[in-house]
Each structure stands twice: as structure tokens, then as C-alpha cells.
N, C-alpha and C positions, 0 to 999 in steps of 0.2 A: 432556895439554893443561892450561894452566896460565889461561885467559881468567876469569876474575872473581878471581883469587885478588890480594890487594892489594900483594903483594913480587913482579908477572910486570912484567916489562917491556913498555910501548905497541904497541913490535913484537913483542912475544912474543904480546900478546893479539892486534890484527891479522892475524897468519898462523893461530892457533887459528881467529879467527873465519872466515874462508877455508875452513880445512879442513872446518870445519860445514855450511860453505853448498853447497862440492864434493861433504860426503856427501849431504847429504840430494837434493840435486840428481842425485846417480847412483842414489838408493834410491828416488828415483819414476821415474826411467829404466828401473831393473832393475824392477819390479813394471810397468810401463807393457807392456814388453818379453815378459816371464814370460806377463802373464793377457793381452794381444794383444786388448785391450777398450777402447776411445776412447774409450766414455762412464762410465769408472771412476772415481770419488769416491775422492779417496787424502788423508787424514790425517796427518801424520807431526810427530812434537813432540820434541824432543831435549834436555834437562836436563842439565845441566852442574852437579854438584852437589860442592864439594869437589876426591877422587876419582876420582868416579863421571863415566861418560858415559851416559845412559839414551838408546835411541830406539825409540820404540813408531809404532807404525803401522796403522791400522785402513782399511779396505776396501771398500766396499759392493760387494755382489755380490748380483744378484737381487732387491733390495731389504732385502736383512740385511747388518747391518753387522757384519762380521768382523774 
């Protein structure tokens, strides 16, 4: 993915930014899905750095955040 780099093209960044929103939108689906819990606090932050794609994701469960 090429989205903040300053030589990607409008539509190159557009379909990147997409793809972000489709992951993150299926990684709280899949974890919604997985721990089968409705009243679950889900976190999830995704950095775009460079290279890099980071996505982290944190949980509360029983009152500890995992």
C-alpha cells in the first residue's frame, strides 16, 4: 500500500484507504465473531508507516484490558 507516500497516485491512495477500512472492519468482525461477547470493548489502530503496516488491537475482557 502506497497511501501517504507523496509519488502514489489520488486513486492509488483512495483504494489503499478502502482496503484499511475493509480490514479493520473484518478484524472487529472476526474478534466480535471468535469471543461471541456483545458487550466487548475492541481497540484497534492501524499505522501506515513508510513500508510498514502495523495493526494492533487491544480487548477488555472481565475488566482487563488485553
Amino acid at each position: 500500500m502506497e497511501t501517504g507516500r507523496p509519488n502514489s497516485h489520488k486513486r492509488k491512495q483512495e483504494q489503499d484507504r478502502l482496503k484499511l477500512a475493509r480490514l479493520s472492519k473484518n478484524s472487529m468482525d472476526y474478534a466480535r465473531a471468535c469471543l461471541i461477547l456483545s458487550n466487548l470493548l475492541s481497540i484497534f489502530s492501524i499505522i501506515v508507516a513508510g513500508d510498514d503496516l502495523r495493526i494492533y488491537s487491544m480487548n477488555m475482557e472481565h475488566g482487563i484490558l488485553c
